[in-house]
Structure formats: structure tokens, C-alpha cells
VOTIBA-500908 format. One record per residue (C-alpha): residue number from 0; residue in one letter; x, y, z. Coordinates in Angstrom, 3 decimals. Layout:
N
> NUM,A,X,Y,Z .
...
END
This chain:
201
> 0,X,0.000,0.000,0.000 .
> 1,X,1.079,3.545,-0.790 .
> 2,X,0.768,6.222,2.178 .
> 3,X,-2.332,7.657,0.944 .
> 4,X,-3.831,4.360,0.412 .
> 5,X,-2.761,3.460,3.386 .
> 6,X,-4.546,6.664,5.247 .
> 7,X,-7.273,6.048,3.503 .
> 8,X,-7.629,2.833,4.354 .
> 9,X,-7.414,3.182,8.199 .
> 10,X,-9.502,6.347,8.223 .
> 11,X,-12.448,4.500,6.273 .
> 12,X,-11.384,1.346,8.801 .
> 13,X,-12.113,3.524,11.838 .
> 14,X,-15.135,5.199,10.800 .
> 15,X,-16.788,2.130,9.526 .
> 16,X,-16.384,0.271,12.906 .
> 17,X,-19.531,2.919,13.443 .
> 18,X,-21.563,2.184,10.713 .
> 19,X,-21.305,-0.451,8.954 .
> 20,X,-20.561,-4.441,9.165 .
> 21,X,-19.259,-7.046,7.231 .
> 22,X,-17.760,-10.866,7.166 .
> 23,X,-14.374,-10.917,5.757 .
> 24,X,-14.021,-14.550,6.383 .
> 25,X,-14.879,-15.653,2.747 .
> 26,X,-12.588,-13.112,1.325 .
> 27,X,-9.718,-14.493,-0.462 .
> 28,X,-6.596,-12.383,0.868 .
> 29,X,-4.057,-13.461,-1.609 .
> 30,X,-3.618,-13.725,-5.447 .
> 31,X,-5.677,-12.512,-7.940 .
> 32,X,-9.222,-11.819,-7.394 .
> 33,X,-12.051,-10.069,-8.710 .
> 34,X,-14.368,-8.361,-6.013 .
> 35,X,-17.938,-8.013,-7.710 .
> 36,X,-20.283,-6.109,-6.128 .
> 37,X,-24.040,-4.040,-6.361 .
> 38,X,-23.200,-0.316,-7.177 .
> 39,X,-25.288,1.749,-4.747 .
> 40,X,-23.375,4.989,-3.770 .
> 41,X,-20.252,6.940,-4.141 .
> 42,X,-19.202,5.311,-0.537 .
> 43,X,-19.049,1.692,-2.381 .
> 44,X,-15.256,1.107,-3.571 .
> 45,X,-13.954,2.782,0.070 .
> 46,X,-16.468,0.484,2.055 .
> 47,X,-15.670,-2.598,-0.361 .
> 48,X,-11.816,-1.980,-0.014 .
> 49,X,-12.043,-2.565,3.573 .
> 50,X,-12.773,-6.180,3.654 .
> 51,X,-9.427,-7.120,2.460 .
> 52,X,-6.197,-6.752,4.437 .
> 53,X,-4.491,-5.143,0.727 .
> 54,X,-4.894,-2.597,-1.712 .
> 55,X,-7.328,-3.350,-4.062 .
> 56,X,-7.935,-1.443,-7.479 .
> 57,X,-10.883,0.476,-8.444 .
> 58,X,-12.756,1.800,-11.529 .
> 59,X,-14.004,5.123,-11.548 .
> 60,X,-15.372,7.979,-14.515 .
> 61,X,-12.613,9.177,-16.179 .
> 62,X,-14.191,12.512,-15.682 .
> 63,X,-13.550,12.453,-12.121 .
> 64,X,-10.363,12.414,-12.728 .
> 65,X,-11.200,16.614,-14.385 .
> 66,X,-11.929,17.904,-11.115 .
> 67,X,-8.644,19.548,-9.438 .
> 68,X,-8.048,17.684,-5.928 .
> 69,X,-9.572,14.291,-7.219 .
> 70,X,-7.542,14.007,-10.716 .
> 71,X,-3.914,14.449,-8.439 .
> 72,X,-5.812,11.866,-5.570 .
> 73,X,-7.444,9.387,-6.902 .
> 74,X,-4.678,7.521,-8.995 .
> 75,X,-3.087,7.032,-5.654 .
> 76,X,-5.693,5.220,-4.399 .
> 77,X,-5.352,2.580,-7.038 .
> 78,X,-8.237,4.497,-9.058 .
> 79,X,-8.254,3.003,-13.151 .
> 80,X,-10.256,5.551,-14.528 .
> 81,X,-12.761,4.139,-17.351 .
> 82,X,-14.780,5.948,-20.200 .
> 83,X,-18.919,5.272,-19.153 .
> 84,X,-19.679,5.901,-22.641 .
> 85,X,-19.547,2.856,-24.312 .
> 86,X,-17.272,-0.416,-24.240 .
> 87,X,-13.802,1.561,-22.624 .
> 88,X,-11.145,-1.199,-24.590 .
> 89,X,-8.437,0.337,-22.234 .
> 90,X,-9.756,0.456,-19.097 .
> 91,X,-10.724,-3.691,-19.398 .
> 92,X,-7.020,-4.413,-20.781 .
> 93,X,-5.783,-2.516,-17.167 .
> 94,X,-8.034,-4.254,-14.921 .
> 95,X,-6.936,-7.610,-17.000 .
> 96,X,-3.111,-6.612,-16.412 .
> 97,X,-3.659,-5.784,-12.987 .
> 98,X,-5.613,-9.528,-12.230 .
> 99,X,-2.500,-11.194,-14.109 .
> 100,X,0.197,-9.393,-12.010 .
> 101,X,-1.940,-10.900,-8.438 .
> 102,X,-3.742,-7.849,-7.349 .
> 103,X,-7.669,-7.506,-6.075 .
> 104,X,-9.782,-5.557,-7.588 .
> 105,X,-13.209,-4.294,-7.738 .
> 106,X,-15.936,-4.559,-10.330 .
> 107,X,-19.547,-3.512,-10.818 .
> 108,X,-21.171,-5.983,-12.623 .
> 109,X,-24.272,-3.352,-13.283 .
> 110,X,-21.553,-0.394,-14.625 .
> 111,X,-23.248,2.236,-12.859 .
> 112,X,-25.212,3.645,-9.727 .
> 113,X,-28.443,2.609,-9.377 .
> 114,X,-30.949,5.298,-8.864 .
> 115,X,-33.705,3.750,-6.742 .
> 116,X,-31.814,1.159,-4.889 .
> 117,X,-32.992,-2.013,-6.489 .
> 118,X,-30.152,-4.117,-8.065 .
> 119,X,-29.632,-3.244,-11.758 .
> 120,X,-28.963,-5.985,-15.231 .
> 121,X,-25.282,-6.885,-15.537 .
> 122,X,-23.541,-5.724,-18.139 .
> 123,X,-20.888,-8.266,-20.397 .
> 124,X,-17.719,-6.212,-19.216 .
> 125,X,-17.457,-8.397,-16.137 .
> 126,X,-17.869,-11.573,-18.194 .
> 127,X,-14.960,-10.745,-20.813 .
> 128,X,-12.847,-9.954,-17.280 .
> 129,X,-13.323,-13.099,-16.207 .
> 130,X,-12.631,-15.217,-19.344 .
> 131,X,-9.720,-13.403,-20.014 .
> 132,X,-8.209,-14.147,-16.424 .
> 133,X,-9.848,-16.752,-14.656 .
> 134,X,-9.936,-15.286,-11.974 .
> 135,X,-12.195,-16.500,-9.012 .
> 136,X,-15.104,-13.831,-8.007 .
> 137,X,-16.177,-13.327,-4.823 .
> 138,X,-19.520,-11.821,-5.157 .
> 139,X,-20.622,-9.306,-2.504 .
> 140,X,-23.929,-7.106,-1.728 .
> 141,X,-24.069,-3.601,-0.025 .
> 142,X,-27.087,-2.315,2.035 .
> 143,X,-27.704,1.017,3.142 .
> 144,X,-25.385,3.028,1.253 .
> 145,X,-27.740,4.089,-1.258 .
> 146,X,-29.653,5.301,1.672 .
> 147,X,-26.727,6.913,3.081 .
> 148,X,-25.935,8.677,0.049 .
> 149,X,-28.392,8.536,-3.026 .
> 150,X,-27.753,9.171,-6.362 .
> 151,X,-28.383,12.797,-6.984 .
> 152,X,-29.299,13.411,-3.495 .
> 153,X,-26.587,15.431,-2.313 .
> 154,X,-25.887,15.148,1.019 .
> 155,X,-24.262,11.922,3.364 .
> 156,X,-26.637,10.324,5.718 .
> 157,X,-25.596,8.416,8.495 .
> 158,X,-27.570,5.186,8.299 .
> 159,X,-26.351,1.737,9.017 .
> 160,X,-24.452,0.020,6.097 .
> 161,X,-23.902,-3.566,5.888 .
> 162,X,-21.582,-5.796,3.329 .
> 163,X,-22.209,-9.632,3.170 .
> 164,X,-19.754,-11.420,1.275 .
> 165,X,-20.723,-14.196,-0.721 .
> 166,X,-18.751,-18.291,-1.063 .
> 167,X,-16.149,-17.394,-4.145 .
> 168,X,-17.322,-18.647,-7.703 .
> 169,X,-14.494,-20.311,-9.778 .
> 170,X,-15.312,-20.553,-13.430 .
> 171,X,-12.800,-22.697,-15.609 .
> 172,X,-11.144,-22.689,-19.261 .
> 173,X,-14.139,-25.520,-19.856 .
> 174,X,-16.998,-23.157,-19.283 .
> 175,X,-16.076,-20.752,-21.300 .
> 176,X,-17.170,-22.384,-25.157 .
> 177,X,-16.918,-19.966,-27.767 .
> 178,X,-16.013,-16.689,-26.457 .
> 179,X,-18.160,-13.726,-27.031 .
> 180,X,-20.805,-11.227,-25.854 .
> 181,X,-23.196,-13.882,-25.288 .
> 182,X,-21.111,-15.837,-22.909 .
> 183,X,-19.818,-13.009,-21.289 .
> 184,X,-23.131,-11.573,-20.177 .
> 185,X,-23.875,-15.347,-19.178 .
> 186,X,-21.000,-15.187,-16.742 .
> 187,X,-21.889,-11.468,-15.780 .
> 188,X,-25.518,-12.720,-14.953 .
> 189,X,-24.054,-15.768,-13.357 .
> 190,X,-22.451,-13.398,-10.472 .
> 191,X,-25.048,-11.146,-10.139 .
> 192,X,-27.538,-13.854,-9.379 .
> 193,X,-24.287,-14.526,-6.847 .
> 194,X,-25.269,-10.957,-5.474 .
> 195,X,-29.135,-10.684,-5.469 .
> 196,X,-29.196,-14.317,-3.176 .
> 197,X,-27.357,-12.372,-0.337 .
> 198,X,-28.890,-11.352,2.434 .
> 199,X,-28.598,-9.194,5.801 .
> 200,X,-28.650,-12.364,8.231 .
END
């Protein structure tokens, strides 16, 4: 971890012991690994990056990176910045580079906030991720945060937040068949089915 990762990290660590939960104990702490998880708020990736003991990588709009403080931050928190407007062919070969060199790293299987809270389609991105690596998925489910800060709504509210973390899904060379859209949105869908069956015990 970097030092401002590594702030970062703790900071989130020792607010979130106030308001919000999670099991790590299904987390897989070493090697590569895809995190895939609902996208409800802007709180998601720093909540998400706290159920693994390492720095994980993140996509984010590349416009994000336009605003002053952000575009000089957010690269050193692991941020890959990705183009929302349409397939972004460079953003997918860095998360695939980053998988193959062993790091974590976190995907959103619906591409984009959801505005009323409900889970959202998957889109094939995640799927072509996955074939290209192998890498397993451990599928995970956020509650609260869109709650605790909506889409459009502006302010943070503090509401409880809770992450469950789903049993790791390990697809092989054999499942694949003939790549392509099709079978990537098959394994996209595959995890978010993962997501919607977890529940708040």
C-alpha cells in the first residue's frame, strides 16, 4: 500500500467500525481476485476496499479524474479511470493486467449507480474480465449506502451500512465455449444472481 492508500484505508477502517458491518471470512486475501459487487453509492469502492487486508484497485469515470483535488488523488488510491460511454477497450485491458500481475480488484457488474436502490442488469464487461483471467469472483452485496448517500441526493446520511460477502465462484477454461458477448453476459448474470441471493442475516 502507498501512504495515501494506506490513510485512507485506516480512516475509512475507523469510521466504519460505526456504521457499517461485514464478514471478511470468505474473502480471499491473496492472489488474484475479482471483487464483484451491487453499485449503490459513491461510498461503495472505500467500504468494499475494507474487507481485504491489501490494496485493491478500483474503476471510476474518467471525468472524475477533471476535477482539481480528485484528478492528483485518486490515482493514488489505485483508481483506473474508465470511459462510461460505451465499451472503454483500455480500461478492461488494465483491470486484465492488474488480475495477471496478483492484485484484487473491484468490479460492478451493473456499470453504474443505481438510482432507486434495487439491483440493476449486468452488463458483459465483467464476463470478458473473467474469461480473459480466470480469476475466481467473490460476489458481494451492499445495504444502506444508497440510503446513506443517493444518487443525486446530495448530502451523506448516516444510516447503518452492511456488506455480506458471498462463497467465491471459480469458473474454468471448460466453461467458457466460444467466447463472445453472449457468454460473457452469461458469466456477468451468473455473479449477479451470486449478489441478489445475499442477504442481511
Amino acid at each position: 500500500m502507498n501512504f495515501y492508500y494506506w490513510l485512507g484505508y485506516h480512516v475509512s477502517r475507523l469510521v466504519g467500525r460505526l456504521f457499517f458491518r461485514f464478514h471478511r471470512e470468505r474473502m480471499i486475501q491473496t492472489g488474484p481476485v475479482i471483487l464483484a459487487m451491487n453499485h449503490e453509492s459513491y461510498l461503495d469502492p472505500l467500504l468494499a476496499g475494507n474487507a481485504c487486508d491489501r490494496a485493491i484497485y478500483f474503476l471510476a469515470r474518467r471525468t472524475l479524474l477533471d476535477v482539481p483535488v480528485l484528478g492528483w488523488l485518486l490515482p493514488k488510491l489505485n483508481v483506473i479511470p474508465v470511459n462510461q460511454e460505451g465499451v472503454d477497450r483500455s480500461a478492461i485491458k488494465a483491470l486484465i493486467r492488474t488480475l495477471n500481475a496478483g492484485n484484487g480488484v473491484l468490479v460492478f457488474p451493473e456499470g453504474s449507480r443505481t438510482l432507486d436502490g434495487n439491483l440493476q442488469p449486468a452488463e458483459p464487461g465483467l464476463g470478458l474480465v473473467i474469461a480473459k483471467t480466470l480469476a475466481p469472483v467473490v460476489p458481494m452485496r451492499i445495504f444502506g449506502a444508497h440510503k446513506a448517500l443517493p444518487r443525486g441526493g446530495g448530502r451523506l446520511n448516516f444510516v447503518p451500512i452492511t456488506i455480506v460477502i458471498g462463497e467465491p465462484i471459480c469458473f474454468t477454461a471448460g466453461e467458457l465455449g466460444q467466447p463472445g458477448k453472449k457468454v460473457y453476459q452469461q458469466m456477468s448474470e451468473r455473479v449477479m444472481d451470486a449478489i441478489a441471493s445475499l442477504h442481511v442475516d
